[in-house]
VEXMI-260957 format. One record per atom (N, C-alpha, C, O, CB): residue number from 0; residue in three letters; atom name; z, y, x. Coordinates in Angstrom, 3 decimals, always signed. Glycine has a CB too. Layout:
[NUM, "Ala", "CA", [Z, Y, X]],
...
end
This chain:
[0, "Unk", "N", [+0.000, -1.155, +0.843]],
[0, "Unk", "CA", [+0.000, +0.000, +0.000]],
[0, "Unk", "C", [+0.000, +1.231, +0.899]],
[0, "Unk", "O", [+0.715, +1.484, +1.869]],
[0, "Unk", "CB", [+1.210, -0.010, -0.965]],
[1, "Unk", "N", [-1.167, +2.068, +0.228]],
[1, "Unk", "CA", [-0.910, +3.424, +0.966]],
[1, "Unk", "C", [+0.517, +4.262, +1.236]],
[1, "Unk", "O", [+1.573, +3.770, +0.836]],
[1, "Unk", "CB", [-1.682, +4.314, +0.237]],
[2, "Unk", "N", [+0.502, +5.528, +1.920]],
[2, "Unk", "CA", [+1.537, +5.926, +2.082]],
[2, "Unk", "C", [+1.243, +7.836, +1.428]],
[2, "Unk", "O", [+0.235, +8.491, +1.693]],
[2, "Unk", "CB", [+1.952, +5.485, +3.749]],
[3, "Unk", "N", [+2.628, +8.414, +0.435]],
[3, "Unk", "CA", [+2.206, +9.368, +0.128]],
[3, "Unk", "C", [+3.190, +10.428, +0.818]],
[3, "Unk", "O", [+4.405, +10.419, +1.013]],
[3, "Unk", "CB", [+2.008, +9.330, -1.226]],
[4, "Unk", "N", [+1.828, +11.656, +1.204]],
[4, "Unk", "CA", [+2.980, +12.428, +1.775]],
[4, "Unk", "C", [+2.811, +14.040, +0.849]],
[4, "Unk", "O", [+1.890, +14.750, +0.444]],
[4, "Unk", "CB", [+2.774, +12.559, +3.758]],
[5, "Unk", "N", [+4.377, +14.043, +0.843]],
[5, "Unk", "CA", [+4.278, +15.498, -0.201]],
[5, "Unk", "C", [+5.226, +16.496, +0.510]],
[5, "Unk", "O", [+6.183, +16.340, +1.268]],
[5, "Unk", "CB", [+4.919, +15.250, -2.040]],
[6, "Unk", "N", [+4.482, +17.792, -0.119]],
[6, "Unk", "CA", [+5.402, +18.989, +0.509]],
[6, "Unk", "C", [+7.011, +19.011, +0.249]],
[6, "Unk", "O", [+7.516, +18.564, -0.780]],
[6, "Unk", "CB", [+4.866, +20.385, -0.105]],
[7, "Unk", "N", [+7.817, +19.646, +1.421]],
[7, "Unk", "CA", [+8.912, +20.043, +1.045]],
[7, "Unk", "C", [+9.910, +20.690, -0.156]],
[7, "Unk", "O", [+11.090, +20.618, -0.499]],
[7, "Unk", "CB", [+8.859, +20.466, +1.661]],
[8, "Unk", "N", [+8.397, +21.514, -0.659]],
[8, "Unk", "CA", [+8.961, +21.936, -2.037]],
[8, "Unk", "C", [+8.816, +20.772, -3.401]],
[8, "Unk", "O", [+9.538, +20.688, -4.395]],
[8, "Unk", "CB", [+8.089, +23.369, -2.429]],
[9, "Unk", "N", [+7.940, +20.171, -3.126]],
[9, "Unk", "CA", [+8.021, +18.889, -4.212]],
[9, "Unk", "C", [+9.116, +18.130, -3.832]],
[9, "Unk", "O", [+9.530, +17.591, -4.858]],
[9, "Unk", "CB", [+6.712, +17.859, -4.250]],
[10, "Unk", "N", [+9.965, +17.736, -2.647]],
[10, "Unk", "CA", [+10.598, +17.318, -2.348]],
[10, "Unk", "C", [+12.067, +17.432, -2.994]],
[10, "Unk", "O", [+12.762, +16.625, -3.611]],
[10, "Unk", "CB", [+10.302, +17.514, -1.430]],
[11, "Unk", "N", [+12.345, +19.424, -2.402]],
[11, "Unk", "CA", [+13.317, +19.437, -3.255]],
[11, "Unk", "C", [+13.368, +19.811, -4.527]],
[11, "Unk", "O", [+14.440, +20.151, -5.027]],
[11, "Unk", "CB", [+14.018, +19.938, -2.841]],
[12, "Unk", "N", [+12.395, +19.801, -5.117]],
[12, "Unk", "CA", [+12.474, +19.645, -7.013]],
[12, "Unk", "C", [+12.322, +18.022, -7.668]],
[12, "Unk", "O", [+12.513, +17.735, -8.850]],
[12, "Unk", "CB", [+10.868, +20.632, -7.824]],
[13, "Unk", "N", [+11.940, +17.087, -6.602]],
[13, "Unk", "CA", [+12.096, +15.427, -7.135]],
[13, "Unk", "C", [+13.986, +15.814, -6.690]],
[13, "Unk", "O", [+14.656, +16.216, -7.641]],
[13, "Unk", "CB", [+10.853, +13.647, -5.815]],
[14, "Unk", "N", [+14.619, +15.693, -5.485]],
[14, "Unk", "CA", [+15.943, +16.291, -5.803]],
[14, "Unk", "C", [+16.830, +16.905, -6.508]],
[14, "Unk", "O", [+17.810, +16.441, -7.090]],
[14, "Unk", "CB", [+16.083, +16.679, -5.437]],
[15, "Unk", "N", [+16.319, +18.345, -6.412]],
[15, "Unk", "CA", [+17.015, +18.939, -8.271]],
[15, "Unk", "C", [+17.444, +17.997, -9.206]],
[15, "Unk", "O", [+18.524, +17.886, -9.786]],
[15, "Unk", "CB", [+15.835, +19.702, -9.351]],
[16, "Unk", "N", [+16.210, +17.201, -9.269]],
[16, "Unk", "CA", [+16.388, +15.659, -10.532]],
[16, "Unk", "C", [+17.270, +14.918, -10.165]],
[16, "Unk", "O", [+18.102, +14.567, -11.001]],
[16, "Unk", "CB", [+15.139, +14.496, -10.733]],
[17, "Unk", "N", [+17.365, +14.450, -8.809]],
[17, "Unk", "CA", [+18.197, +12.954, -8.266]],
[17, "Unk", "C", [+19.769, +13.244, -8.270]],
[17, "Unk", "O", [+20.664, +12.568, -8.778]],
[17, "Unk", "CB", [+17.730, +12.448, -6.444]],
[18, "Unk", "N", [+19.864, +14.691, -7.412]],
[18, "Unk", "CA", [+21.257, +14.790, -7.667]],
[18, "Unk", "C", [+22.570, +15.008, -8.361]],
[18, "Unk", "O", [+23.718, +15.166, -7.946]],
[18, "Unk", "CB", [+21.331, +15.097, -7.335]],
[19, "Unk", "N", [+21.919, +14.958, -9.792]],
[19, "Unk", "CA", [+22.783, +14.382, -11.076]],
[19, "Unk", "C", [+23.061, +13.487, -11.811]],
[19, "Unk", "O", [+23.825, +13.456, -12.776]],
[19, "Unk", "CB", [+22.702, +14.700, -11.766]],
[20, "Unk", "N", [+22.067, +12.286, -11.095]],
[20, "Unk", "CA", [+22.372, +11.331, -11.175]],
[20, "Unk", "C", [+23.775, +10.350, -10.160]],
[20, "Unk", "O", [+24.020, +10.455, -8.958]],
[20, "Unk", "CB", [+21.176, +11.071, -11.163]],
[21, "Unk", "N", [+24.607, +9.268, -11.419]],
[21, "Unk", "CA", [+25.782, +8.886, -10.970]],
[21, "Unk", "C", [+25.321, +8.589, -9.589]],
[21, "Unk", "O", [+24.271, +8.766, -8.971]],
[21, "Unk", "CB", [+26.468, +7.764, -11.768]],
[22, "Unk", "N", [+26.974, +7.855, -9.215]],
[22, "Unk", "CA", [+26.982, +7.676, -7.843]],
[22, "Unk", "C", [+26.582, +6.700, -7.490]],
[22, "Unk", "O", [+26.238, +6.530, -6.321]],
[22, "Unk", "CB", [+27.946, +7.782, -7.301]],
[23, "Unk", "N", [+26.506, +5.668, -8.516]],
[23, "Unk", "CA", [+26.053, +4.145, -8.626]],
[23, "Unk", "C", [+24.359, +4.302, -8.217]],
[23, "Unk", "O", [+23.730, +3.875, -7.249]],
[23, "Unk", "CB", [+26.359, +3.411, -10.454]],
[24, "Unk", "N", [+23.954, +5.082, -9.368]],
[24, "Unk", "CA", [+22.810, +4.776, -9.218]],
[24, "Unk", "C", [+21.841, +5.551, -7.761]],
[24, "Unk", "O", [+20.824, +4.948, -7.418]],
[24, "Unk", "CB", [+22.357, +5.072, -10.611]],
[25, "Unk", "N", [+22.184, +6.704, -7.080]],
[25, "Unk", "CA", [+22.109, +7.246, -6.251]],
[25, "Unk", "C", [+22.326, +5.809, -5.034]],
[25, "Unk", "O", [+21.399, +5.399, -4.334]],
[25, "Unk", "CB", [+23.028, +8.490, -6.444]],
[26, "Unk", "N", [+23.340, +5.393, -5.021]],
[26, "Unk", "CA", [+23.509, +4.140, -4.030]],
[26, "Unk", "C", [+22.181, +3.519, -4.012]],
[26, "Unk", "O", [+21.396, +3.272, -3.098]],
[26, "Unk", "CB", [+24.669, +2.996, -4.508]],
[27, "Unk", "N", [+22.145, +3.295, -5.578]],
[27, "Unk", "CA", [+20.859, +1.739, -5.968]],
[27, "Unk", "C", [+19.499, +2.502, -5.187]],
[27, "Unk", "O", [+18.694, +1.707, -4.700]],
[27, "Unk", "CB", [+20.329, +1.336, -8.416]],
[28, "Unk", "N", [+19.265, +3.600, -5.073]],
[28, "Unk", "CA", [+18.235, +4.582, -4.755]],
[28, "Unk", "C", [+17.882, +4.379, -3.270]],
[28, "Unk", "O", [+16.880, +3.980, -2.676]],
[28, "Unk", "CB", [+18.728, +6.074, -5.052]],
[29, "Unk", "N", [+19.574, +4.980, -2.770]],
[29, "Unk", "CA", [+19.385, +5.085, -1.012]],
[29, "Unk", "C", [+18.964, +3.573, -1.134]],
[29, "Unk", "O", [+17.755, +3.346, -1.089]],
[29, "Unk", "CB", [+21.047, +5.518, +0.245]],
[30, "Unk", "N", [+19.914, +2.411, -1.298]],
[30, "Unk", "CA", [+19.443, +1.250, -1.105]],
[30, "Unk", "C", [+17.855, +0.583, -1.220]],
[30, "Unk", "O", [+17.578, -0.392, -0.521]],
[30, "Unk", "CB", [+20.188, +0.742, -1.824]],
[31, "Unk", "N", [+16.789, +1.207, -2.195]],
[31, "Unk", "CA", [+15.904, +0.863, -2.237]],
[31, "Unk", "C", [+14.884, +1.491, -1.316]],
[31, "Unk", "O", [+13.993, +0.839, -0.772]],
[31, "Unk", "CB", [+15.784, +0.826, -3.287]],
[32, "Unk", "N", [+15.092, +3.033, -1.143]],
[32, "Unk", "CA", [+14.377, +3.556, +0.268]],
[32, "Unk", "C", [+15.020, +3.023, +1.613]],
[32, "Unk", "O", [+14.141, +2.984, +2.474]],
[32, "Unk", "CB", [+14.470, +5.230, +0.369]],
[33, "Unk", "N", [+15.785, +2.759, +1.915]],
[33, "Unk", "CA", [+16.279, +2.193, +3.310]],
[33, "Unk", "C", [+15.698, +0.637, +3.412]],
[33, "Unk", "O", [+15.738, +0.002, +4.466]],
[33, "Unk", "CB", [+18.105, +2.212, +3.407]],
[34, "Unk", "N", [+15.184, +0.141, +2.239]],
[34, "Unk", "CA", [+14.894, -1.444, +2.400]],
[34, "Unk", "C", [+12.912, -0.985, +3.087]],
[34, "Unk", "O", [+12.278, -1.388, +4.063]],
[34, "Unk", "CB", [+15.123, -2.662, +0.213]],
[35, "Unk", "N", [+12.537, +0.111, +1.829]],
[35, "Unk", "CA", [+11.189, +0.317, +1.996]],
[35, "Unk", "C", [+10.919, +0.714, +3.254]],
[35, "Unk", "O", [+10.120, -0.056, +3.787]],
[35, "Unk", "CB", [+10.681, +1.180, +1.131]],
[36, "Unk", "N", [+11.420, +2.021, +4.268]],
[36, "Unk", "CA", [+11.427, +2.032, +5.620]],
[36, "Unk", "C", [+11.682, +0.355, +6.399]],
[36, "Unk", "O", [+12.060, +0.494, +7.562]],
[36, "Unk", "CB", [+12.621, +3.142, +5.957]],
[37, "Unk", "N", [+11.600, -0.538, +6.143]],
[37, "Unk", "CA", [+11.665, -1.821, +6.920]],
[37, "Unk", "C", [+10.222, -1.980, +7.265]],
[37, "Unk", "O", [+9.400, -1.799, +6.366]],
[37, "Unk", "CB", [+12.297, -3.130, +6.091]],
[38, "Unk", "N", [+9.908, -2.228, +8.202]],
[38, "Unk", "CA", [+8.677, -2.262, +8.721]],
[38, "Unk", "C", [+8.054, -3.823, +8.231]],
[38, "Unk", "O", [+8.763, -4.658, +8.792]],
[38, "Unk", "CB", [+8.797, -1.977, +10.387]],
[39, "Unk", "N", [+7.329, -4.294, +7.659]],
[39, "Unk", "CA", [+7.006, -5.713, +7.691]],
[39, "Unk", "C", [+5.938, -5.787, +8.679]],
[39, "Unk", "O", [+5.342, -4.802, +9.115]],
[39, "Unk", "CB", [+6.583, -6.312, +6.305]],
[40, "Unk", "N", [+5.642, -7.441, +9.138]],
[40, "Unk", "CA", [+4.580, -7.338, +9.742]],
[40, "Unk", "C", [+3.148, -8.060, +9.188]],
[40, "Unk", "O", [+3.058, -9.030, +8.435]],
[40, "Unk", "CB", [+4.972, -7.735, +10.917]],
[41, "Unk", "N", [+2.138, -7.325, +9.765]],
[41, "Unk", "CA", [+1.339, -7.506, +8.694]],
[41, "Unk", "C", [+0.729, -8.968, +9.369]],
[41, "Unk", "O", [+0.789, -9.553, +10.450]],
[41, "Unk", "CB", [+0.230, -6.123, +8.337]],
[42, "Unk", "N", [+0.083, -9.177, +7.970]],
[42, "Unk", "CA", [-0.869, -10.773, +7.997]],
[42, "Unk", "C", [-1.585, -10.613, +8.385]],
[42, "Unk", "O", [-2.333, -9.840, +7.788]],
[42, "Unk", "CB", [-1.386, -11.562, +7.049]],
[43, "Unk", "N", [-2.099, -11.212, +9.844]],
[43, "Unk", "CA", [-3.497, -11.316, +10.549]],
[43, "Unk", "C", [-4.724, -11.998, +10.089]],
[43, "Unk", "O", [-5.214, -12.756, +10.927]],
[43, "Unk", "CB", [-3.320, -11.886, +11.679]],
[44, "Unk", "N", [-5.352, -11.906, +8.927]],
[44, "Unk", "CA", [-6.604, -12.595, +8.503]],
[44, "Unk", "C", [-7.820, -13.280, +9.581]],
[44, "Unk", "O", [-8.477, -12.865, +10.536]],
[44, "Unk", "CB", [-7.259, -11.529, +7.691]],
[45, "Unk", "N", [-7.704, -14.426, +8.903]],
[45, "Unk", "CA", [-8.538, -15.058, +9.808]],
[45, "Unk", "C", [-10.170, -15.028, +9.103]],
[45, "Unk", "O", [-10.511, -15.738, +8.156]],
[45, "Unk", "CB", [-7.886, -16.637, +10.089]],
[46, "Unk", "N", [-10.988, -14.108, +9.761]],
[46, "Unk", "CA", [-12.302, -13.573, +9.067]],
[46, "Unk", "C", [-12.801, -15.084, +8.890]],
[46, "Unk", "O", [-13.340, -15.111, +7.784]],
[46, "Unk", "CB", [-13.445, -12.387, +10.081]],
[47, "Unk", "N", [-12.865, -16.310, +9.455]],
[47, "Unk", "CA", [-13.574, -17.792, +8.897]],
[47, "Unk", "C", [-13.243, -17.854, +7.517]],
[47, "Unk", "O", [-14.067, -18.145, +6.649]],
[47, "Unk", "CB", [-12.983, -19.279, +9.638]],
[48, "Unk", "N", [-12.247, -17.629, +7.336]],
[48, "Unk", "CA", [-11.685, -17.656, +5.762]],
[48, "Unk", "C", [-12.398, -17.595, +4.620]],
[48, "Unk", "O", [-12.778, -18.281, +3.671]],
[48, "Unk", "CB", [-10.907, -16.675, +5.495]],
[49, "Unk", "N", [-12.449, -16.036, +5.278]],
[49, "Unk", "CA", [-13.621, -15.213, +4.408]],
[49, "Unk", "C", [-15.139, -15.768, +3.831]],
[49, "Unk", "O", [-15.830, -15.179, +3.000]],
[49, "Unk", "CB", [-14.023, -14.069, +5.333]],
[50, "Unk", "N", [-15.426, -16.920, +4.428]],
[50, "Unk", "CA", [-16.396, -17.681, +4.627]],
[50, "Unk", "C", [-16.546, -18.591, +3.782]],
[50, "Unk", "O", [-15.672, -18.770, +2.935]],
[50, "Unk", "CB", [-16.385, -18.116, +5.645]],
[51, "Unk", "N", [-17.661, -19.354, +3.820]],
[51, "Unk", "CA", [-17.728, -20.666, +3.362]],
[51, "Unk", "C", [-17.375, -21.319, +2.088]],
[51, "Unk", "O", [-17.246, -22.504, +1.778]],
[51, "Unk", "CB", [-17.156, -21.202, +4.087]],
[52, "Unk", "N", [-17.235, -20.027, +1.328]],
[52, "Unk", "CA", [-17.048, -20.460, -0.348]],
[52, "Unk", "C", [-17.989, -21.500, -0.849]],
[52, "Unk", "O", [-17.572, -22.524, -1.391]],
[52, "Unk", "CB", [-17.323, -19.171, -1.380]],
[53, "Unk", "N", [-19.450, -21.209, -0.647]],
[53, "Unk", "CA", [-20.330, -21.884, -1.663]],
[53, "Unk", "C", [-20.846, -22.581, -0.573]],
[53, "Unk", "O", [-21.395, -22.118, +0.426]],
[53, "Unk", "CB", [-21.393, -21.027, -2.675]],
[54, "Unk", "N", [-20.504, -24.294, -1.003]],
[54, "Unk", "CA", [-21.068, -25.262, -0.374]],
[54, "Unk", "C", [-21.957, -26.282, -1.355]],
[54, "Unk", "O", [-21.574, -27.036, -2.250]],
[54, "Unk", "CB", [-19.980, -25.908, +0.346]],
[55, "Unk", "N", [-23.205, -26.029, -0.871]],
[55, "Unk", "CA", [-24.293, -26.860, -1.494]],
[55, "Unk", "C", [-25.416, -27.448, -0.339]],
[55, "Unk", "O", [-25.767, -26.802, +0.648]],
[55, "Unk", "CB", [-25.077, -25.874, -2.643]],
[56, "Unk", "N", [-25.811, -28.573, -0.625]],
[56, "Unk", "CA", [-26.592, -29.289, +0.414]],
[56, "Unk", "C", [-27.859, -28.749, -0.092]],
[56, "Unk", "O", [-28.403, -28.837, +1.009]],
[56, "Unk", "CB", [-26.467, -30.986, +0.504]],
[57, "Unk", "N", [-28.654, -28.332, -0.731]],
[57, "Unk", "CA", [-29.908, -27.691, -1.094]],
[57, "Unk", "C", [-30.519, -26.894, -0.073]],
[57, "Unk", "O", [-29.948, -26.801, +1.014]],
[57, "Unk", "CB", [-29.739, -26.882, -2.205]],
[58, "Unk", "N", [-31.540, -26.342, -0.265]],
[58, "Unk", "CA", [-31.988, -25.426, +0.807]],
[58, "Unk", "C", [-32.229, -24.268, +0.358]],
[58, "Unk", "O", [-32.126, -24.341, -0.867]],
[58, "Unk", "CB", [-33.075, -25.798, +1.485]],
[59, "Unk", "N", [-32.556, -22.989, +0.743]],
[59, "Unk", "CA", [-32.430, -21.608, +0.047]],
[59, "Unk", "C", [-33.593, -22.079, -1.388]],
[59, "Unk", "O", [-33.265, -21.697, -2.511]],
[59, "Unk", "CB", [-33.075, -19.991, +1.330]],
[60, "Unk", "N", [-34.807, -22.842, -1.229]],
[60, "Unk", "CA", [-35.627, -22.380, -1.509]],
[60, "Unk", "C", [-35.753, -22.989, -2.708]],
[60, "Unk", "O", [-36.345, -22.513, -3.677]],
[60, "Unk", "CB", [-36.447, -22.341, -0.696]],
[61, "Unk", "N", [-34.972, -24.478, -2.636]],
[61, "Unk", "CA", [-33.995, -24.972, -4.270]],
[61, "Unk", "C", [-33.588, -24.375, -5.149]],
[61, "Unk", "O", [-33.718, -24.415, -6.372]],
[61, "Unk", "CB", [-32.839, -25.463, -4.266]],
[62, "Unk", "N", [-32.826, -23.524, -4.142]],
[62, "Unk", "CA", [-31.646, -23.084, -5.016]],
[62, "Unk", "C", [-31.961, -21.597, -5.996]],
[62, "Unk", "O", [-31.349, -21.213, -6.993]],
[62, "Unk", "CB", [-30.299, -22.804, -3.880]],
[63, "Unk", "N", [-33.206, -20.930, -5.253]],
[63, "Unk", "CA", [-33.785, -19.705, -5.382]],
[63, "Unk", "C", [-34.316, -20.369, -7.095]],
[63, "Unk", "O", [-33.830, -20.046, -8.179]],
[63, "Unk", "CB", [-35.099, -19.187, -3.926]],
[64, "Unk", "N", [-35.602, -21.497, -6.796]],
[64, "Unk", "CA", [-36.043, -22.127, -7.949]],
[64, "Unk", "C", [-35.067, -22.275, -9.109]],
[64, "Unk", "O", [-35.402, -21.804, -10.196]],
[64, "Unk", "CB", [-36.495, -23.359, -7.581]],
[65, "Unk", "N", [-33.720, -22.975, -8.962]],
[65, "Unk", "CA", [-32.964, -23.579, -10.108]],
[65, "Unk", "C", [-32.431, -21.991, -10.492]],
[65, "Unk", "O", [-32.059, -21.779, -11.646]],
[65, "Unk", "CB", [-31.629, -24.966, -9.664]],
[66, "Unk", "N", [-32.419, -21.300, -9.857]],
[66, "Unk", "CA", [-31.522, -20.182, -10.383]],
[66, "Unk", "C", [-33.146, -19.330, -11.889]],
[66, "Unk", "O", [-33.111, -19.227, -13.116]],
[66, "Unk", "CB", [-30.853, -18.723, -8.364]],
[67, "Unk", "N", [-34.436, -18.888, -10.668]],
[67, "Unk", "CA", [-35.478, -18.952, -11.656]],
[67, "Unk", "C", [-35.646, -19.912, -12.850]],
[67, "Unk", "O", [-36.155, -19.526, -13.902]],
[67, "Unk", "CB", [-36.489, -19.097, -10.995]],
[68, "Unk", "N", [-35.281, -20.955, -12.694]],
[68, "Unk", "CA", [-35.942, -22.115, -14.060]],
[68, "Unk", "C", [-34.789, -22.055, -15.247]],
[68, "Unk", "O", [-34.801, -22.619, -16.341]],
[68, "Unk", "CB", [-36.091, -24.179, -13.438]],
[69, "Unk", "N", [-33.919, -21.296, -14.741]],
[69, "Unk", "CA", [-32.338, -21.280, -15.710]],
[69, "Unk", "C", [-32.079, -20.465, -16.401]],
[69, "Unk", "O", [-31.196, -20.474, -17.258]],
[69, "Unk", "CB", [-31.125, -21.219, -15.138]],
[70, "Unk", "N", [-33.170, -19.224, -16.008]],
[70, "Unk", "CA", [-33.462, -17.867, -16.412]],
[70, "Unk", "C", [-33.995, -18.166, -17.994]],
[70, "Unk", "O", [-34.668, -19.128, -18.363]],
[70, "Unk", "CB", [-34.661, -17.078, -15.315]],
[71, "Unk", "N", [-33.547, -17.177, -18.712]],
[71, "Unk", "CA", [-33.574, -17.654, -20.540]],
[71, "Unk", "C", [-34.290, -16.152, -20.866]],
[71, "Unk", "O", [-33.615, -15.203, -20.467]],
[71, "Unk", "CB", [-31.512, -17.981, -21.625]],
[72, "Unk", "N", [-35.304, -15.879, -21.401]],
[72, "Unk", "CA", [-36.184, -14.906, -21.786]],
[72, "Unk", "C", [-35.664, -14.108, -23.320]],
[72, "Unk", "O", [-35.844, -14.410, -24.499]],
[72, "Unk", "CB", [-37.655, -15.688, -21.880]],
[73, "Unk", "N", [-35.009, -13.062, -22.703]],
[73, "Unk", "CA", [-34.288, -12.181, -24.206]],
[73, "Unk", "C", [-35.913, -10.941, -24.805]],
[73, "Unk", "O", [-36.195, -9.749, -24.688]],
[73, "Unk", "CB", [-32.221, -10.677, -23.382]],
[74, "Unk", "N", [-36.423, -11.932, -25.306]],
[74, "Unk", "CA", [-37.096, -11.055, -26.127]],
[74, "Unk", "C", [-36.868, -10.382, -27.586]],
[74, "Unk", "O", [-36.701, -11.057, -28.602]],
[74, "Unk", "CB", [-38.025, -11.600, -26.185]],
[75, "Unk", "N", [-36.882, -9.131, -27.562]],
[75, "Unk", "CA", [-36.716, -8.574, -28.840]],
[75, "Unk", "C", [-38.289, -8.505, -29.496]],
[75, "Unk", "O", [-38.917, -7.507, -29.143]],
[75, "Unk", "CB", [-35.932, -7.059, -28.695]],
[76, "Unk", "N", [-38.981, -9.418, -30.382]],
[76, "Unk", "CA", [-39.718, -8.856, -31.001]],
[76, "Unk", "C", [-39.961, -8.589, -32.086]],
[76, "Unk", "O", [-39.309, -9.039, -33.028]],
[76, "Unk", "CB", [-40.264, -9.059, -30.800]],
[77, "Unk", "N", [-40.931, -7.814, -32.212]],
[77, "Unk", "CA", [-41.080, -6.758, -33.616]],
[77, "Unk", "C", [-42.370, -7.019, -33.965]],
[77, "Unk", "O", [-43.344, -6.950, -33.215]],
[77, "Unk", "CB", [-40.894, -4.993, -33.407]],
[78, "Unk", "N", [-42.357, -7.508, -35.845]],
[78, "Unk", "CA", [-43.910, -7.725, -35.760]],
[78, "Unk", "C", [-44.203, -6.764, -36.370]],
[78, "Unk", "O", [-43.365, -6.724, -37.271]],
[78, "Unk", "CB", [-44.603, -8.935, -36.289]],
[79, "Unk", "N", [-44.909, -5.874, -36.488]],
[79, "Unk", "CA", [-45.948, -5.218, -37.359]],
[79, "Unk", "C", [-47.010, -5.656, -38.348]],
[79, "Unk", "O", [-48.202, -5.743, -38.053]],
[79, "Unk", "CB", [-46.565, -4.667, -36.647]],
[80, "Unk", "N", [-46.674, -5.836, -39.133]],
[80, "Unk", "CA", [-47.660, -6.543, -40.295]],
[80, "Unk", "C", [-47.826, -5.863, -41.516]],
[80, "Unk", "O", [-48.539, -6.342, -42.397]],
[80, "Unk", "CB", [-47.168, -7.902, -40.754]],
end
C-alpha cells in the first residue's frame, strides 16, 4: 500500500478531532500507528511464476484455427419486404 503524505495543517485539524477522544481509545490509536511504522519485509517474486499459465500441446496455428471455428456470427437482420 501506498504511503500518504499530508501537510502540517491537516495534521493538526485530524488532531483537534483525536484529542477528545478517551484515553482508552487514544491508547488503541497510538497502538495501531506504532504497529503500522513496523517495517515488514517484502515478498521477493519469482518472475517464472508469472509464467506458464496456459499449457497446451497444440501449436500456435491450432489453436489460432479452434479459436476462429468457435467464433458464432451475431447477425442482426432486417428484412425489408
Amino acid at each position: 500500500m501506498g504511503s500518504l503524505t499530508i501537510s502540517n495543517k491537516t495534521l493538526n485539524r485530524y488532531f483537534g478531532y483525536l484529542k477528545n477522544l478517551d484515553n482508552a481509545t487514544k491508547k488503541n490509536l497510538i497502538i495501531k500507528l506504532t504497529k503500522s511504522l513496523e517495517l515488514k519485509p517484502k515478498k521477493e517474486t519469482d518472475l517464472k511464476s508469472l509464467f506458464g499459465a496456459w499449457e497446451d500441446n497444440r501449436d500456435a496455428d491450432e489453436i489460432i484455427s479452434d479459436i476462429k471455428n468457435s467464433r458464432v456470427a451475431k447477425t442482426n437482420t432486417v428484412s425489408f419486404e
